[in-house]
Residue, then its C-alpha position, 0 to 999 in steps of 0.5 A: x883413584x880416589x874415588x875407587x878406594x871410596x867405592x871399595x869401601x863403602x862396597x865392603x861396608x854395605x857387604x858385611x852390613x847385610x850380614x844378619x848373624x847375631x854374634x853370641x860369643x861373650x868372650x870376644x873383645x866387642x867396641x861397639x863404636x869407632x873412637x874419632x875425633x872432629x875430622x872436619x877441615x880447617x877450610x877457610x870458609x867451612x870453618x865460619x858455619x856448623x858443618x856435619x860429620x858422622x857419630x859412629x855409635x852403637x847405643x847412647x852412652x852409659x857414662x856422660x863424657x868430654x871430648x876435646x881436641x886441636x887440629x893444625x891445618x895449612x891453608x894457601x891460596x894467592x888473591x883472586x879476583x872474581x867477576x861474574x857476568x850479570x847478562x846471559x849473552x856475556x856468560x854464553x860467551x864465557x863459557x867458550x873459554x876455560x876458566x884460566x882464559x876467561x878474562x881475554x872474553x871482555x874488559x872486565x872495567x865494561x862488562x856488567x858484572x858481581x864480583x867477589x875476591x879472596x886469599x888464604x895463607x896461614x895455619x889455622x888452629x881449632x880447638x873444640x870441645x864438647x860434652x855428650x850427656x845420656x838423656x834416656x836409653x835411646x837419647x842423647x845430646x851433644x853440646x859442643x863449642x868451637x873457636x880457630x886461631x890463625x898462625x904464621x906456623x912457626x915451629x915447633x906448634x907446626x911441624x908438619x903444617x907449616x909452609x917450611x915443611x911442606x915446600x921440603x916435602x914438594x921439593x924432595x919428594x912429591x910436587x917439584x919447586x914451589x908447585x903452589x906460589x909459596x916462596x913467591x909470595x913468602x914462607x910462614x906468613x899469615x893473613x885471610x882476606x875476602x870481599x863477598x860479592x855483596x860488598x861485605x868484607x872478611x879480614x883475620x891477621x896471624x894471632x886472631x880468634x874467629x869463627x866462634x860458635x856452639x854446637x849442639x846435636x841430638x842423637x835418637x837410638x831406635x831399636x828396630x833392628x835386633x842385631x846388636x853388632x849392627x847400630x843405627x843413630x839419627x841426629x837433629x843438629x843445631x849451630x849457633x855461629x857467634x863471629x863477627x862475619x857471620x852471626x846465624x843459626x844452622x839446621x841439619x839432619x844426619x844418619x848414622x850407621x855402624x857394623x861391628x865384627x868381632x873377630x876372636x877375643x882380643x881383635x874387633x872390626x868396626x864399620x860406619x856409614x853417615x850421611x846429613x845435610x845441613x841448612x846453612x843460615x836458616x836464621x839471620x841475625x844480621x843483615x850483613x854476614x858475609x857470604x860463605x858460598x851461594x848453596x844454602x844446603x851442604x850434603x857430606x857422606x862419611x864413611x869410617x873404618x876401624x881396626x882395633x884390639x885390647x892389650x893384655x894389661x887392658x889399653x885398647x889400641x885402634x888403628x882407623x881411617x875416614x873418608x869423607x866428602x862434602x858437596x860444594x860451597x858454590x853453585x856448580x854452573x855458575x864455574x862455566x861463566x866467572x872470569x877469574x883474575x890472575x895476581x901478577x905474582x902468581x904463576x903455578x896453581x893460581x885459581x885453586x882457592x876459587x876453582x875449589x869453591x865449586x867443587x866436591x871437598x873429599x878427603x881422608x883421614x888416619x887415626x890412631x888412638x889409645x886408651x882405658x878410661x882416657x882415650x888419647x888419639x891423633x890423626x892425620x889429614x890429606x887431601x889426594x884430589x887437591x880440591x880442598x883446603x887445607x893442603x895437610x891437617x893434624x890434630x890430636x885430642x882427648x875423650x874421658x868420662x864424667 
């Protein structure tokens, strides 16, 4: 299902994309760029690196600006361990097995094998900030930093995120009783562990600061399409990861895209499409980071689209939404042949937090913002294929000018 809506959407941009009129009506209400605040998940592993998401701008900015912002997002998933068997004739075995069966192939104290172990329970807290500075007419830099708190989710700092909320939402809603483990493990606790399979090992507590880094991003704005409803930026990005888990720099390329319509002289639509792979540790600082996933690249593709109008006393409001999809943490194949190991607490959904390692991450978001020369948004984050984490993201921020 998701992925129809995903295909609808990008139909319609790359229909009214080809549209090559050039509109000429000066009085028409024109927002040449989709107001959007960080939308990337609070994932416990993506949040350790600099992941990429769309800049969906028409030309560089006349003023330099700030922009800054908290999301909320609830992360869960009991422990697990993982072996991964070392000889090909044990993972040809293993592969006659559903993951979730794996572990009756052998006895995993004989088998030669890695192994790596994790769980999540908390609500993480990010809060970024950055400033984007007009270098040239086609030129502009980003520079940004970012830090997550861990949290129990204790209200009213998460009314929408915490375990309490949510398990109400499963219960009288959607997802029946405790559909997760979450009550058999404990409501509103907080605490992330997990051992890579090179023995190095992560641990944060309710309270914690990490996954600190800084962010920079530069943004050229080429001039060879003429149409000035249609924009297209590339970016050149760079991360600098500053926690004590992992300590390393990130290299990415990213293009973005954005088709404005505007629709009388109060009314505009507003399309993007982004696309980008980022190289995670291209530089080392030390020789003991902890492994977030064995895929060195990390794809996305983004795609946005955006309602907005202009009040008579001159407050634009936008109503938009974003989808947006990351390949996988781990190396697919290698799901066919781990053999996972159930905790004895966990009954209902227990491999998620490993089984989502391999997959795609999509998910989308809803944004609603106001403003003049303040912009104030906020938006919230679901997951419809359940093969992210967080379960549910909020967030809410502010974009002025300098």
């Amino acid at each position: 299902m998701v992925k129809r809506y995903y295909l609808l959407l990008l139909f319609c941009f790359v229909s009214v994309f080809s549209i090559a009129q050039e509109d000429t009506d000066l009085e028409k209400f024109t927002k040449n760029n989709i107001t959007k605040p960080n939308i990337l998940s609070t994932h416990s592993f993506g949040v350790f690196f600099n992941r990429l998401q769309g800049h969906f701008e028409n030309k560089a900015p006349s003023k330099n600006y700030i922009n800054f912002s908290i999301e909320s997002g609830n992360i869960w998933s009991p422990p697990v361990n993982v072996y991964i068997p070392k000889n090909e004739a044990d993972r040809a075995v293993v592969r006659g097995y559903n993951w979730d069966q794996a572990h009756r192939a052998f006895d995993e104290s004989t088998i030669d094998k890695d192994s790596f172990n994790l769980a999540n329970d908390g609500v993480v807290k990010g809060f970024k900030a950055a400033v984007n500075i007009r270098l040239a007419e086609k030129h502009e830099l980003q520079i940004g930093v970012r830090t997550y708190l861990l949290t129990k989710g204790k209200t009213p700092f998460s009314i929408f995120t915490n375990d309490t909320f949510i398990e109400d939402f499963h219960d009288h809603i959607a997802g029946g009783n405790d559909p997760f483990d979450r009550r058999v493990f404990g409501l509103n606790k907080a605490n992330i562990t997990y051992n890579d399979r090179a023995g190095n090992s992560l641990n944060i507590d309710a309270g914690d600061f990490f996954a600190t880094g800084i962010e920079t991003s530069y943004y050229y704005y080429p001039d060879f399409i003429k149409n000035k409803t249609i924009g297209i930026n590339f970016g050149g990005h760079l991360g600098a990861n500053l926690s004590k888990s992992n300590s390393s720099l990130d290299f990415g390329l990213s293009a973005n895209a954005i088709k404005t319509i505007g629709i009388n002289d109060r009314n505009n639509l507003n399309l993007g499409l982004s696309v980008g792979s980022l190289r995670k540790g291209l530089v080392n600082f030390k020789s003991d980071n902890v492994m977030f996933g064995t895929n060195s690249f990390i794809g996305f593709l983004e795609t946005a689209l955006e309602y907005s109008f202009i009040s008579k006393k001159g407050t634009i409001h936008t109503f938009g939404t974003d989808f947006y999809f990351q390949t996988s943490l781990n190396k697919k194949d290698e799901l066919e042949y781990i053999i996972p190991i159930r905790d004895e607490k966990a009954f209902n959904s227990w491999g998620q937090g490993v089984t989502n390692l391999y997959k795609n991450n999509n998910y989308w978001t809803f944004i609603y913002s106001f403003g003049k020369k303040t912009t104030t948004y906020f938006y919230v984050q679901q997951d419809l294929t359940v093969n992210n984490n967080p379960d549910i993201q909020t967030g809410f921020g502010f974009k002025f000018n300098l």
